[in-house]
TILUM-670439 format. One line per field, with one value per residue (C-alpha): residue number from 1; x, y, z. Coordinates in pm, 1 decimal. Each point is the difference from the previous one (the first is absolute). Example, Ala and Ser with C-alpha at 12.3 -4.5 7.8 and 13.67 -1.06 7.14 Angstrom:
BEGIN
num	c(1, 2)
east	c(1230.0, 137.0)
north	c(-450.0, 344.0)
up	c(780.0, -66.0)
// end
This chain:
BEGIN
num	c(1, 2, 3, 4, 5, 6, 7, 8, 9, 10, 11, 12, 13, 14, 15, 16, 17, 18, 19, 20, 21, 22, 23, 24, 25, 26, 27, 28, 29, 30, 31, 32, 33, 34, 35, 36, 37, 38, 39, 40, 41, 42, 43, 44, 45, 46, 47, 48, 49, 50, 51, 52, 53, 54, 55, 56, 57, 58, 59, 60, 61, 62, 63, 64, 65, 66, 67, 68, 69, 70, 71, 72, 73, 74, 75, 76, 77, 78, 79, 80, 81, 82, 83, 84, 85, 86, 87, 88, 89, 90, 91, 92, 93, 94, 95, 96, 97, 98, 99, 100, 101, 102, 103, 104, 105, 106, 107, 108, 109, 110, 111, 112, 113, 114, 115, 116, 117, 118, 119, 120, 121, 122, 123, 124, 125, 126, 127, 128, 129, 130, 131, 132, 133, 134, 135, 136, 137, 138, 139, 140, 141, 142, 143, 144, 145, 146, 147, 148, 149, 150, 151, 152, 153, 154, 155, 156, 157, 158, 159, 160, 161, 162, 163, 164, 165, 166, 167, 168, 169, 170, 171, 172, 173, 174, 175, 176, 177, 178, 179, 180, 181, 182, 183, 184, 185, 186, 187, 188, 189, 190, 191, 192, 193, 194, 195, 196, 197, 198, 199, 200, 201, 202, 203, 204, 205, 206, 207, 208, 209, 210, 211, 212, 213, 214, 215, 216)
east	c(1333.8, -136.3, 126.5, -88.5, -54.6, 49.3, -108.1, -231.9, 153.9, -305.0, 138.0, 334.2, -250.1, -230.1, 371.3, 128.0, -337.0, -49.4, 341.4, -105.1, -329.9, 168.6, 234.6, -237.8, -295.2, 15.4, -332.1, -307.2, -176.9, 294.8, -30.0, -408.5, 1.9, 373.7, -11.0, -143.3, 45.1, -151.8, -9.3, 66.5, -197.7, -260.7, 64.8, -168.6, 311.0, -177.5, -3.6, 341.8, 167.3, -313.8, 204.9, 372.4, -74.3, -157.7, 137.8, 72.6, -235.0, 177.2, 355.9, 252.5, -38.0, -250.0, 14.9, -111.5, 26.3, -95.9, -65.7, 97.3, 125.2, 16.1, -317.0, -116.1, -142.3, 156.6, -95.4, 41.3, 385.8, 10.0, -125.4, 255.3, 295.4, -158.0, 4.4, 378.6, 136.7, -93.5, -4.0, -155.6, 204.8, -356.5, -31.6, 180.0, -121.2, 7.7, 3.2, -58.0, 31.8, -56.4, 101.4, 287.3, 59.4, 324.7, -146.2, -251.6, 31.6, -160.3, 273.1, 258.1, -105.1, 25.4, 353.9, 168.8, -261.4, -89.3, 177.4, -31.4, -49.3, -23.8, -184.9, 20.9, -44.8, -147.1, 31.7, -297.5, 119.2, -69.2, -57.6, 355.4, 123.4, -203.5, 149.2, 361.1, -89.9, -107.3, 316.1, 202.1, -285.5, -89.0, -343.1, -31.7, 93.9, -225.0, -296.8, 20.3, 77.3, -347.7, -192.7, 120.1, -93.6, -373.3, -27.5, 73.1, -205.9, 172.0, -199.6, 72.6, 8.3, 200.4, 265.6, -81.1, 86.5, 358.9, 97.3, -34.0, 253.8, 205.5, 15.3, 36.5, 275.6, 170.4, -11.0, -30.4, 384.2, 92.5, -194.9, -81.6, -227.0, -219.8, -35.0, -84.5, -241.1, -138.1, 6.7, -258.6, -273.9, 38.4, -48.4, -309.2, -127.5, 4.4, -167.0, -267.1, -50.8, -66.9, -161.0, -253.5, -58.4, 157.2, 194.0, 47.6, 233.0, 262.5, -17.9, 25.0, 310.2, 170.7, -5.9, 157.2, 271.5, 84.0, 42.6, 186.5, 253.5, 34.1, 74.4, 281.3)
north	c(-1639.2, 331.7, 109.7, 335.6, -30.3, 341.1, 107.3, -26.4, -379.7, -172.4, -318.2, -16.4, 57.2, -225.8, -269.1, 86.0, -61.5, -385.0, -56.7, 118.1, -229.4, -317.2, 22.1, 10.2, -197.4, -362.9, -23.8, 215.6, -80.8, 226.8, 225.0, 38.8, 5.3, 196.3, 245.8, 370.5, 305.4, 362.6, 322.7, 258.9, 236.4, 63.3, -270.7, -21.7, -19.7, -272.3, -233.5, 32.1, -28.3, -336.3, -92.5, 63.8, -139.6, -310.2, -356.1, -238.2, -276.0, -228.7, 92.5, 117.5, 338.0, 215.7, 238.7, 310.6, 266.0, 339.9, 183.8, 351.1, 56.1, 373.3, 64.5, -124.3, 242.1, 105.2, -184.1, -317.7, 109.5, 31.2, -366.2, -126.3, 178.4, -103.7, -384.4, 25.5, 149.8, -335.1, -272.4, -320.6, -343.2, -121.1, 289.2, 55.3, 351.8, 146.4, 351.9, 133.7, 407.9, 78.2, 328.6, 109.7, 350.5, 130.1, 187.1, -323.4, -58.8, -296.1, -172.6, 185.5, -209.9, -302.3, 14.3, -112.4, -234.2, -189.9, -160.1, 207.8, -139.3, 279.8, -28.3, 253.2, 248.0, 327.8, 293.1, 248.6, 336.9, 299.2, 398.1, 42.1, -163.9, 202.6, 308.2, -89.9, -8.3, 347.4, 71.0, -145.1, 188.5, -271.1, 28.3, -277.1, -229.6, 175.3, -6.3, -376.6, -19.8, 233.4, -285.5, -279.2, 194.0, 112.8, -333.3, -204.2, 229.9, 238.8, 285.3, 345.5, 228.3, -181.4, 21.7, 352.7, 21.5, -232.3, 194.1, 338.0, -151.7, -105.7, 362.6, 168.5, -240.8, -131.0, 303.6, 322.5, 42.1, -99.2, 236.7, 368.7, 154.0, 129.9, -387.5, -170.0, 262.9, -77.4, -364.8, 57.9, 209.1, -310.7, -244.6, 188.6, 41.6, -392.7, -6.4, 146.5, -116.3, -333.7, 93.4, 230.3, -273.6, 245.3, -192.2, -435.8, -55.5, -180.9, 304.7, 256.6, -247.0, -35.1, 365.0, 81.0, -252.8, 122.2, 353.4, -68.1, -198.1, 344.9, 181.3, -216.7)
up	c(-1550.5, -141.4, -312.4, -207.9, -346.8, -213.1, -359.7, -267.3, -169.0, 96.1, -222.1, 210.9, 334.5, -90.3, -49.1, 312.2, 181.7, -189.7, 139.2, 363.0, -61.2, -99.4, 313.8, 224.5, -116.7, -120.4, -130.9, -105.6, 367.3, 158.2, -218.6, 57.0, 358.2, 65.8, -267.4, -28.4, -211.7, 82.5, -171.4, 194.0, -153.2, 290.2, 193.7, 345.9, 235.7, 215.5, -285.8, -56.3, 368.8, -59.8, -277.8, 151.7, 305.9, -99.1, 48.3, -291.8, -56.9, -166.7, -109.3, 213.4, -68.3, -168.4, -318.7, 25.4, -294.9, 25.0, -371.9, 3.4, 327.2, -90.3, 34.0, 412.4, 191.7, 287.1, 192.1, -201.0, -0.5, 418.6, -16.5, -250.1, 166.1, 348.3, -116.0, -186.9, 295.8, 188.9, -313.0, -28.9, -99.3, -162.2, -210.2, -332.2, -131.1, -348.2, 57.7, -391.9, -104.4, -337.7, 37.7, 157.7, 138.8, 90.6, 362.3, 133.1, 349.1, 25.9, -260.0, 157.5, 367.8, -154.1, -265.9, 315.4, 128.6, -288.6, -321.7, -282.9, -351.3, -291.8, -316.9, -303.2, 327.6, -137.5, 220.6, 2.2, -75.4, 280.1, 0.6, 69.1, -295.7, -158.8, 175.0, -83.1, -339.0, -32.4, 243.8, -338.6, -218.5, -160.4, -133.7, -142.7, 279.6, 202.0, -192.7, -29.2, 381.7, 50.1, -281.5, 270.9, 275.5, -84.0, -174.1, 331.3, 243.4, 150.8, 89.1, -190.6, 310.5, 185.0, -304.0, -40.4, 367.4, -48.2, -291.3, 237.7, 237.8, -226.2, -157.7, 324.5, 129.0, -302.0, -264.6, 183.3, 132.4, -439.3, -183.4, 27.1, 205.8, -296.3, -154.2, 365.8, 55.8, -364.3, 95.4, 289.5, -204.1, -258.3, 316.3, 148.9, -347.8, -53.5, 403.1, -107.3, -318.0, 119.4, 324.5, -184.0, -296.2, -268.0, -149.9, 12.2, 252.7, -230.0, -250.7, 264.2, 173.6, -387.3, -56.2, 356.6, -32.5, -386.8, 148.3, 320.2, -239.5, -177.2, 332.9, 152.4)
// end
């Protein structure tokens, strides 16, 4: 049985898992020999098709949790979806995200291969939600989108570059030609304001988004 477990209720989680536990192991032996939890977080993909593949020791089947599935390497995901496509009746596996993002491909493989379970599930907010809400100039919304964005990684050029595409594909046929053209001298402005260190990248993204929210 493989089961997906989504969101940030770690108290519910940490429930659901006791209840896994206490089906499968009788006593505190079982659960030292046939039970072991990873993080995924730069984990060596041989140790975890070790762990997947291994047999149980004592119980009947072994527990295996992985903590923030989200974050395996590639190839760590080729050996998960490698062993689900096959599955093991002495493996139970925990598969746990903590964050949840609306384009992964690696959850999308396995909603229809594994049992889902969903807990406070908080969805990470992307450029293009961002975009939409300067489509619906709404500065405000988008400023907070841009806070979530910088504040969870995501790499100012490569927004810079998102919000040009949305511009050019989205925006251009619904405003005059005078305001898209404005919208690109405030887009290669904001380019090289980051690229050339003039301004910090959030600033220089805030002001852009403020002013392309005046333009639509």
């Amino acid at each position: 049985m493989i089961y997906c477990f989504l969101g940030q209720d770690t108290n519910a989680k940490r429930e659901k898992i006791e209840e896994v536990k206490a089906k499968l192991f009788k006593s505190q032996d079982y659960f030292n020999f046939d039970y072991e939890s990873l993080h995924a977080h730069k984990l060596d993909p041989d140790v975890l098709k070790q762990a997947l593949i291994a047999l149980p020791v004592i119980a009947s089947q072994r527990l295996v949790i992985i903590r923030e599935t989200e974050k395996l390497n590639a190839q760590g995901k080729r050996v998960l979806l490698e062993f689900i496509s096959k599955t093991s009746e002495y493996l139970v596996l925990i598969l746990d995200f903590e964050v949840v993002e609306s384009k992964d491909e690696l959850l999308a493989s396995l909603r229809t291969k594994t049992k889902i379970f969903e807990f406070g599930v908080v969805q990470r907010a992307n450029v293009f939600d961002m975009t939409r809400a300067i489509g619906m100039r709404n500065s405000t919304e988008a400023l907070r989108l841009l806070d979530e964005l910088v504040t969870a990684g995501d790499y100012p050029p490569q927004m810079v570059g998102a919000i040009l595409w949305f511009w050019s594909n989205k925006v251009k046929e619904k405003i005059s030609k005078k305001k898209f053209q404005d919208g690109l001298v405030l887009l290669q402005e904001a380019d090289l304001n980051i690229k050339r260190s003039r301004l910090k990248p959030q600033y220089a993204l805030e002001v852009l988004v403020t002013r392309l929210c005046e333009l639509v």
